[in-house]
C-alpha positions, 0 to 999 in steps of 0.5 A: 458292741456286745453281741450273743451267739449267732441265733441264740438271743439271751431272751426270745420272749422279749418283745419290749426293750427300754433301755436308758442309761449313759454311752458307757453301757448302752452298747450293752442292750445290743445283747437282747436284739434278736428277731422277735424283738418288737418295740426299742426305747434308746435313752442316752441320759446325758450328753456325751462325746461317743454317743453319735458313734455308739448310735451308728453302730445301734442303729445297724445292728437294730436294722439287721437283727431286728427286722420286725420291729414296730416301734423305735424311739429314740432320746440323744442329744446330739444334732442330727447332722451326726446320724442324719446319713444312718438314720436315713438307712434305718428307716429304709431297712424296716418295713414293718415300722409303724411309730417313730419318736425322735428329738424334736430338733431330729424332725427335718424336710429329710427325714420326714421324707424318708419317713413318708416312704415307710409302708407302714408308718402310723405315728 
């Protein structure tokens, strides 16, 4: 996963990143968490063998090096008993989350309980 140095995020203005693309380069966007990062949009344009890992290692990072975000949405497809456990952990890692956009076939009994224990969580 490409990372910047420690404390050093490549744009601190960004607060908005939409990033799609296929699992060759997806890795990439990691270089402009930081922070102040608000909103993410991670878009996987095809289906793909490594999109599953990709997104595990995505989704922890997000959790740890944006601990402010407010919105993630996320289109993969991919079934969600691939990420169902990381999934989980990132929505319990996010206080300040308010929306969520996930595949539709994503939305189960469990998510949407972890989902309802989000302070925040308007849509």
């Amino acid at each position: 996963m490409a990372r910047t140095l420690p404390g050093k995020p490549i744009l601190p203005s960004l607060t908005r990143l939409e990033w799609e693309t296929t699992c060759s380069t997806m890795g990439y966007c990691a270089l402009f968490f930081h922070k102040g990062l608000k909103e993410i949009i991670l878009s996987f344009s095809k289906p793909e063998e490594d999109i599953a890992t990709l997104l595990k290692a995505l989704l922890q990072s997000i959790s740890i090096e944006c601990p402010n975000l407010t919105s993630i949405s996320i289109n993969a497809m991919i079934p969600i008993d691939e990420v169902r456990e990381e999934l989980l952990d990132f929505f319990s890692s996010l206080s300040e989350l308010r929306s969520v956009a996930l595949p539709r076939f994503w939305i189960t009994p469990v998510i949407l309980g972890r989902l309802s224990k989000v302070p925040r969580l308007r849509r």
